[in-house]
N, C-alpha and C positions, 0 to 999 in steps of 0.2 A: 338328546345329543349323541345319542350311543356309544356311550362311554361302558369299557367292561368293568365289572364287580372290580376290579382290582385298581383303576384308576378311582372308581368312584369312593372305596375305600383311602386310597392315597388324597384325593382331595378333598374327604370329608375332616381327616387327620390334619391335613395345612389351614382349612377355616379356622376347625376352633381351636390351633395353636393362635391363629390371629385374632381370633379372638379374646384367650386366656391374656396374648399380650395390653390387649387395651383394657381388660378387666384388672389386669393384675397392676397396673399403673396406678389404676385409680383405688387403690386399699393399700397399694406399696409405700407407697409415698407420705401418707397422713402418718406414722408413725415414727419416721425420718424430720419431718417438718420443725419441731421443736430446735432440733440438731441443726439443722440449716439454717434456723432462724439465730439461733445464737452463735452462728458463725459467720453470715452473710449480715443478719441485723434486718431492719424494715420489716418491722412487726405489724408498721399499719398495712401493707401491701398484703398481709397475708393472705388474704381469700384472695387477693385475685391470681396466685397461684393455680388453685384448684379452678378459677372462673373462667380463666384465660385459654383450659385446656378444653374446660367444658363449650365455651362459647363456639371454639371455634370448631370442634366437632358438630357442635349443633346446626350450625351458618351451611358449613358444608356439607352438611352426610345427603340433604335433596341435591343437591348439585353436583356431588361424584353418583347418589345413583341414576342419574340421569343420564351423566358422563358415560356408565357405565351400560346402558340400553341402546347406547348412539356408537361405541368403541368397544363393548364388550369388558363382562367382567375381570377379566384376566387382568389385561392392562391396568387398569384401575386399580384394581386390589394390590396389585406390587407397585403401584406408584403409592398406595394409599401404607406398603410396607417398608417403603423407603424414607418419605416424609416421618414416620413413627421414627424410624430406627437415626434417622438425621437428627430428628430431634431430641431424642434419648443421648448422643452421644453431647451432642452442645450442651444440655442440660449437668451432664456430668461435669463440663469442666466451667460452668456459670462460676462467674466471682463477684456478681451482684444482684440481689432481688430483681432489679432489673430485668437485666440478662435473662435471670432464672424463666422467669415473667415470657417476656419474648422467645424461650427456647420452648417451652410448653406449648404456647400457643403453634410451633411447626408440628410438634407431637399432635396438640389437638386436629391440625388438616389433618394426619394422618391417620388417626382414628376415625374421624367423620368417613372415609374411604372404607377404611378396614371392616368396621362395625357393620354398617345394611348391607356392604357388598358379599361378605361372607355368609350372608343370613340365607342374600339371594339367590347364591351359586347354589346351595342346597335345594332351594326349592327349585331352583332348573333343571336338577339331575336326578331327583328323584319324584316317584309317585305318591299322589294324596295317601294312601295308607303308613309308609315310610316315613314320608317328609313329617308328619306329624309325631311318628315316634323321632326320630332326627334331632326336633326341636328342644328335645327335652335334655339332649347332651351339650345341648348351647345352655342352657337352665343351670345343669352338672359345672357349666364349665365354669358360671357366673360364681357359682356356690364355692366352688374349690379356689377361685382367684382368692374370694375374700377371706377364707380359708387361712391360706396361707400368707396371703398379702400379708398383715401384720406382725407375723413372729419372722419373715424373710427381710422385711425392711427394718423389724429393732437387731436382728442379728445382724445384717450387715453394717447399720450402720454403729454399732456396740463397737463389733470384732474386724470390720475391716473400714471403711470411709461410708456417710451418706449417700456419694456419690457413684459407688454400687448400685443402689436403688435405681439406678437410671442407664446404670450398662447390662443390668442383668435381662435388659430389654433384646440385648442385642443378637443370642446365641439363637432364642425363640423367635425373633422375627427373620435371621437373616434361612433358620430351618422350615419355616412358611414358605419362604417366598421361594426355597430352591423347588419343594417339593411341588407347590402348584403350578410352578414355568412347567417342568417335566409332565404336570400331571396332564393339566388342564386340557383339551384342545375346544376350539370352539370353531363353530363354521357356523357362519349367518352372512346378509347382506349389510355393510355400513350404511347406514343410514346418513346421511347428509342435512346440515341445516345448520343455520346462523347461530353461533352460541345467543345465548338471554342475557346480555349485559345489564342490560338496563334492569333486568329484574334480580338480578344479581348484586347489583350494588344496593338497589331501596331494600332489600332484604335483609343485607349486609348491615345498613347503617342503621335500620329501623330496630334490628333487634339491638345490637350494638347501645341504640340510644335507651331504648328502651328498658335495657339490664342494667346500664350505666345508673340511669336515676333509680333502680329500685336495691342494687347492689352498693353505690355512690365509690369514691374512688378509695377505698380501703376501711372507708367505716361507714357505719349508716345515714343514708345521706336527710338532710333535715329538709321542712316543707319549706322549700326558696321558690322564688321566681326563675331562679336558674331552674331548678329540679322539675319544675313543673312546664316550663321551657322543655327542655328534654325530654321528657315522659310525652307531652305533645307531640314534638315532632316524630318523635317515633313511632309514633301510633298513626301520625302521616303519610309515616313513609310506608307504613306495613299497610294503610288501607289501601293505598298507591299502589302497592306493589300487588295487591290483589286484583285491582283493576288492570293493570299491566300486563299480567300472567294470563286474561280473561281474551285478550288481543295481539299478541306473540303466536309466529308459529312453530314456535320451540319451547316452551315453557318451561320453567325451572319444576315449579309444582302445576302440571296440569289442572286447572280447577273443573273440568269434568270428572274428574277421581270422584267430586262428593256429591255429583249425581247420585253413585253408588250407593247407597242406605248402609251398606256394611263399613263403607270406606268412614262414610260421615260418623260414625259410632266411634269404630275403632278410632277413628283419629280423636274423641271427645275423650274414651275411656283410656288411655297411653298418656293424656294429659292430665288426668287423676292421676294414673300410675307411676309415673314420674313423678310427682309430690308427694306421693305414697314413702316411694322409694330412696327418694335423696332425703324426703326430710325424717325418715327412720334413721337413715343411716349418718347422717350430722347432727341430730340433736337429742337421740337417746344417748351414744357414746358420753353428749357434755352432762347430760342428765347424772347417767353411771359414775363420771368423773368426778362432778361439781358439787352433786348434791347427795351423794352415798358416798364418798371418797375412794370411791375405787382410781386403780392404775389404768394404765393403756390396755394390758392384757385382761381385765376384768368388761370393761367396755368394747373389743372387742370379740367378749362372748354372744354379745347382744348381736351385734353382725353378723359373728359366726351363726348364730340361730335362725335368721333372716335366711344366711346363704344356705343351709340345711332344709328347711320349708320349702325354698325352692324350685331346686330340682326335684325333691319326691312329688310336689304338687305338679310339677310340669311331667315327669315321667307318670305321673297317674293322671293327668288333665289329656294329653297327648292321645291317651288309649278311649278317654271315655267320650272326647268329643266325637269320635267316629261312630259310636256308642248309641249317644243321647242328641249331637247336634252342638254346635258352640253357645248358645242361647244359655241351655241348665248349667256347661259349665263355666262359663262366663259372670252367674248371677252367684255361685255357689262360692266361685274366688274371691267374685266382691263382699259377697256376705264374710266371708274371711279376714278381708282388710279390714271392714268395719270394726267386726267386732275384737279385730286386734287391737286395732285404733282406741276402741271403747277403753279396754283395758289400760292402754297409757293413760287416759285422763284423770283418774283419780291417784297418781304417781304423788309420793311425796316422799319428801325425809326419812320415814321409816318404813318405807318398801324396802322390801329385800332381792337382791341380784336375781334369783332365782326366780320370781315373780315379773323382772323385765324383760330375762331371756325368753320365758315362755309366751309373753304378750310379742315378742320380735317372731315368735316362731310361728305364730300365728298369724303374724303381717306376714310373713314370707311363703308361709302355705300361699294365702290369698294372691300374691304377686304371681306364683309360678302356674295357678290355675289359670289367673286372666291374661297374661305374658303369650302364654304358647296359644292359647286359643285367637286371642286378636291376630299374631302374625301368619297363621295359618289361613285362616279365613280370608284376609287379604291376599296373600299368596297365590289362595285356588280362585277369587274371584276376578283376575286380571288377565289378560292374555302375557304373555312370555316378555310381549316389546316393552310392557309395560310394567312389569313386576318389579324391575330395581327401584325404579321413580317409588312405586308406591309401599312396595317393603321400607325404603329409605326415609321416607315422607313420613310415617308411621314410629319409626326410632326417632324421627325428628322431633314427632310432639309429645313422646317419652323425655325427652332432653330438655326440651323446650320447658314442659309444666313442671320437672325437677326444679329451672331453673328458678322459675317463676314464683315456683310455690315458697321454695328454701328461702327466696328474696324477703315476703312478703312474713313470713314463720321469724327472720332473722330482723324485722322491722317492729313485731309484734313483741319480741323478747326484748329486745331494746328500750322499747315504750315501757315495757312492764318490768323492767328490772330497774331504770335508769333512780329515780329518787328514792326508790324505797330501800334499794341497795347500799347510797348512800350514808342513808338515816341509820340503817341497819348498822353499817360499817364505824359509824360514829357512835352509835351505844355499845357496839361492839370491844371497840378503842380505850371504852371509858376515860377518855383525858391523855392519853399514854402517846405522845406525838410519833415515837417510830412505831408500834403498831398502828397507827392510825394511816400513817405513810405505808406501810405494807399490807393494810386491806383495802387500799383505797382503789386497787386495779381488782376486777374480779380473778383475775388469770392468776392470780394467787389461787386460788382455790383448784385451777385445776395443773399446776406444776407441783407434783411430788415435794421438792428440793423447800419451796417457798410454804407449802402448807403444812408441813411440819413443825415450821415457827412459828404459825397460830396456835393460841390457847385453845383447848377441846371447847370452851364454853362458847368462845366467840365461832370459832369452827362451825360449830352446831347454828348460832343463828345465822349466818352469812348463808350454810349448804338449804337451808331453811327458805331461806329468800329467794335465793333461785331457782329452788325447785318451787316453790310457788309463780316466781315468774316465767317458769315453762310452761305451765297451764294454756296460757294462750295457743303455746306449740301445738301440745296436743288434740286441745278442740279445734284446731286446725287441721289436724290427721282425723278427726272423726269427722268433720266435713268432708273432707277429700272421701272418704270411705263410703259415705254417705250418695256422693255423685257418683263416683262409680259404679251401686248399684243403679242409678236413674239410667246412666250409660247403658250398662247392662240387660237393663229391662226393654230397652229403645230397640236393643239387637233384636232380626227378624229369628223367627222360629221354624225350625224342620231340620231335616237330615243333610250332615255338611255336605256329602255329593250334590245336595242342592243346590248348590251355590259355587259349583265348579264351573271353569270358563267355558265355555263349546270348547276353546282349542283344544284344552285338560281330554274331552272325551271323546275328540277325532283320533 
């Protein structure tokens, strides 16, 4: 683009502010949640809070970078900093789950924009040796959101309102968007062509239906002819919409990308990663909580250690794939996940914190080696017209398999908690009708205020019970870790200038 050292510095500084803002959303917020919840109410709605923001990041992020191959990332990315910051403000002054519900989901368009588009601009403006050290300060950035995330969102909402959580959005997005108008310039030909409607909506509703029945509408949905209705047609409309995208000549997700053998990999191994990644970070925190009785700050160490792993593996994964090739360090991160993953499975009652954090720090080594090595690789293997689409494509099926997997992990613990928890809660009770009424919800277990009024012995077997009914969680992370490395092993072998575009070496 020839942009000088000093713009390129000025808009590497505006990404990953845009990016700390959509990272830091997503860890700000979980520790405020509680707080809103007993001030707005709709405890059953609760996940789709966090689902609503995720979906529609998810639906979107191919479709603004697409957006942004056809208009250019600039535009994009300050519409995709506008939508955030719209939504940040409505979300502040929500006065019902509802609301809250629908003010998320405009945050979430706006992250679907923010998130690949930022990713992309970097690799437009810098070279394969750079842009690979580059990546690893989006790794740093991911690491420090969740960092801070937690002790910024129980301070505000302690010492000033919940609703903090959701303006402090605003100082950080509206200093992105000034600095990359000023920064950015781009000069190309607009390309011309039909938007993809039609693959736009079966995309839309497919996943839509599809999350719906394995998320269900606030609690876990049971095996109905409704649900399976659902599940159906979404998987209709997703094969549809493949067929659709095969005969468009504008496509949302061009399906020549998985020609590519790298493309077709990465896209397999981001949809480990993503289950890797959300379901670490949702269900060791209830683990920490529920069944070692730690607080919010105890559980999120376990995060913090994730986001620690990450960045040193991404700023050491960065340097060595140029090194060795993306193949060894690809297999090396997955071996990482795995055998983090190993490590949660035999988790019980009398594990000790110290032994969680370091199995989390272990999943997050593995994350930040396989993180930066897939989006590089795709990056150099694309020509320029095409790198939003396939950068974005790429965080989509990171998104996508979080969703999928967290679904499927949150369906597994429900099965496996639901009668034995029960049972448990009634020897628990021994006869005692108001204890018996106050263990009869598990969520006793993980509010402070409510488990204090359990007796230690009944405590003991209730945290007992569900740490046995996470087991399924976690052999579910040793799966996930498991595919990864197959993923990993699929990737082609040699030197990454291998696999650079012609354009990259004209």
């Amino acid at each position: 683009m020839g942009l000088s050292r000093r713009r390129k510095i000025f808009i590497t500084l505006a990404t990953l502010i845009g990016t700390f803002l959509a990272a830091l959303d997503a860890t700000v917020i979980g520790t405020a949640m509680p707080t809103i919840i007993g001030e707005l109410g709709g405890l059953e709605l609760y996940s789709w809070v966090f689902a609503s923001y995720l979906l529609a990041a998810t639906v979107t992020g191919p479709i603004f970078g697409k957006l942004s191959d056809t208009y250019g990332r600039k535009p994009i990315y300050l519409i995709g900093i506008f939508l955030f910051l719209l939504g940040s403000i409505l979300s502040g002054t929500a006065d019902s789950m509802t609301g809250l519900i629908i003010f998320r989901t405009i945050q979430g368009l706006g992250a679907g924009a923010v998130q690949p588009v930022a990713i992309t601009i970097i690799g437009d403006i810098f070279e394969l040796e750079t842009r690979a050290r580059i990546q690893g300060l989006f790794g740093a950035v991911w690491g420090m959101s969740a960092l801070v995330g937690p002790a910024v969102g129980g301070l505000m909402t302690d010492y000033l309102s919940w609703r903090w959580v959701f303006y402090i959005n605003i100082p950080f997005g509206l200093v992105a968007g000034i600095i990359l108008f000023f920064a950015l310039r781009e000069s190309f030909g607009r390309r011309s062509g039909e938007a993809d409607y039609l693959g736009f909506s079966l995309l839309t509703g497919g996943l839509l239906a599809v999350l719906f029945a394995l998320l269900g509408g606030g609690s876990v949905p049971e095996i109905t002819l409704p649900t399976i209705s659902l599940l159906a047609g979404g998987i209709f409309a997703l094969v549809l919409f493949v067929w659709v995208e095969t005969r468009v000549s504008n496509p949302i997700v061009p399906m020549d990308l998985f020609a590519n053998r790298l493309f077709s990999v990465a896209s397999l191994g981001n949809f480990a990663l993503g289950g890797m990644l959300f379901g670490v970070s949702v269900y060791v925190p209830l683990f920490i909580q529920g069944a070692l009785g730690g607080t919010a700050i105890t559980a999120g160490l376990a995060v913090a250690s994730v986001s620690i792993g990450w960045p040193i593996a991404s700023f050491v994964g960065g340097r060595m794939l140029l090194k060795t090739g993306y193949r060894p360090t690809l297999i090396l991160g997955s071996f990482f996940m795995l055998a983090g993953a190993a490590l949660c499975v035999p988790m019980d009652r009398g594990t000790s914190l110290v032994y969680v954090v370091a199995a989390s720090f272990v999943i997050g080594l593995g994350l930040g080696f396989t993180a930066t090595s897939y989006l590089v690789s795709i990056q150099n293997a694309v020509p320029w017209s095409r790198r939003g689409i396939a950068t974005s494509s790429i965080v989509f099926f990171r998104t996508i398999g979080g969703v999928v997997w967290v679904a499927i992990m949150g369906a597994l613990l429900n099965f496996s908690l639901g009668d034995r928890y029960t049972a448990a809660a009634e020897r628990a009770a021994g006869g005692d009708e108001n204890l018996a009424d106050l263990l009869s919800d598990p969520n006793a277990l993980l509010e402070p205020t409510l488990r204090a009024e359990i007796p230690p012995a009944a405590y003991d077997e209730l945290a007992a019970t569900l740490a046995a009914s996470l087991s399924p969680v976690f052999w579910t992370l040793f799966a996930i870790g498991a595919g990864a490395i197959l993923a990993a092993l699929l990737f082609p072998s040699g030197d990454a200038k291998q696999f650079v575009h012609r354009e990259e070496e004209g």
